[in-house]
N, C-alpha and C positions, 0 to 999 in steps of 0.2 A: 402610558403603559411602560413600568420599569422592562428594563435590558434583559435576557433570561441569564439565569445564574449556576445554570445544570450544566454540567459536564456531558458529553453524548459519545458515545459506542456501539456501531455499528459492525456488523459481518457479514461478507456475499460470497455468494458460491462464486468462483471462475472456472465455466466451462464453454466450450469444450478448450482445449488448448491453447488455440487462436488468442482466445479472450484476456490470457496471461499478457501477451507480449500486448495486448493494447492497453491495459493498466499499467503497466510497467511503461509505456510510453505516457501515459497522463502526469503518471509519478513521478519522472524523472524532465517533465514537462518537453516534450520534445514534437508535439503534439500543436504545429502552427493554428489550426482554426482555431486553436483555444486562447490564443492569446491574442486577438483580434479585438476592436475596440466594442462589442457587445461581450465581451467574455467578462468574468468575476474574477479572472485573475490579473494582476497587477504587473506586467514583464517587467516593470522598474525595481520590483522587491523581489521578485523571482532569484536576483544571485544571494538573497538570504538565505533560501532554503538550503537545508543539507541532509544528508543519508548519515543514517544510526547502522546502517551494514547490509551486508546482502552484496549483492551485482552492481557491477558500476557500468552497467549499460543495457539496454531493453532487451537484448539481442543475447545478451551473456545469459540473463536469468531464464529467458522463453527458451535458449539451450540447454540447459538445466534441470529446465521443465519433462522437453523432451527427451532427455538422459532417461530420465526419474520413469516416466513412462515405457520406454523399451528396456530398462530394467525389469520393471515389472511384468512386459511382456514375456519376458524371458522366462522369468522364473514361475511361471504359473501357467496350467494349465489353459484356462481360456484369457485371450486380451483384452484389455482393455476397453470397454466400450466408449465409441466416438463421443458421445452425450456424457462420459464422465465427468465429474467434479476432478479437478487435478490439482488446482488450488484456491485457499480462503484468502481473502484482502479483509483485512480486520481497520477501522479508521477509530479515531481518537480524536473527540473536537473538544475546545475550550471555546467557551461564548465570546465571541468581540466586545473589545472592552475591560475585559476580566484580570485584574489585574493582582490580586491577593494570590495569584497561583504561580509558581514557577514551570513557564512553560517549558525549559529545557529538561529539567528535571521528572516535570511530570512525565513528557515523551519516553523517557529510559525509563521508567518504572512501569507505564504502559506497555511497552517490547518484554520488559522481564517479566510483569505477568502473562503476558502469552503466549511468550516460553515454557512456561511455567504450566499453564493450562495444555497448551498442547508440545509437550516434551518430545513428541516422533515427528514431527514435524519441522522440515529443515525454512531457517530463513531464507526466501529468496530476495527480498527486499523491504527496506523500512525507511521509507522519505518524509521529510517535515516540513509541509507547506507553511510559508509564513507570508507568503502572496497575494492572499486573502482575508476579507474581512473576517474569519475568524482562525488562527491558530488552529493546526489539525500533522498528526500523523497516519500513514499510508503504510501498512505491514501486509508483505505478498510471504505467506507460506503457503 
């Protein structure tokens, strides 16, 4: 069976708040179970990856986070609920293998489309795993 040849685009809800700073820790891979020698990711290729923008640490953007939230508490009438959606992680995969694509390229044009789609929404992180068997970017608005 040939290799698959689709490009793949996924988005999740991140609630309640919690759930930011532990994406944000996957992303920015800080996250030791995960690099243990059942894990899919690669700690040797790991210093490949790099951030398109956003936080340069789990702790800055989950701050951010909760900026964003008692802002809004502020200004409105009723707060926040616990169970809110506070933020989307949007991922961008390229098949392993796939070589006719420019993966650096593609990742920038991925982040400006979903800028683009969602304009009121501030980036809080955009990292580019290249650790694993397939090429992917990770965007926390």
């Amino acid at each position: 069976m040939p290799a698959p040849t689709t490009l793949f685009f996924a988005l999740k809800k991140l609630k309640p708040a919690r759930k930011v700073l532990d994406a944000l820790r996957h992303n920015k891979r800080l996250i030791q179970a995960e690099l243990g020698s059942y894990a899919q990711i690669d700690p040797v290729r790991s210093t490949a990856n790099y951030s398109l923008g956003g936080c340069d640490s789990p702790e800055e953007g989950y701050e951010w986070v909760k900026q964003a939230v008692q802002q809004y508490n502020k200004l409105h009438y009723a707060t926040l609920r616990k169970d809110a959606v506070v933020a989307l992680e949007a991922m961008f995969s390229l098949p392993a293998g796939r070589t006719d694509v420019d993966a650096a390229g593609f990742f920038v044009d991925c982040l400006a489309w979903l800028s683009q789609e969602f304009p009121d929404c501030p980036l809080i992180s955009a990292d580019v795993h290249l650790d694993e068997s397939s090429p992917h970017l990770h965007v926390v608005i």
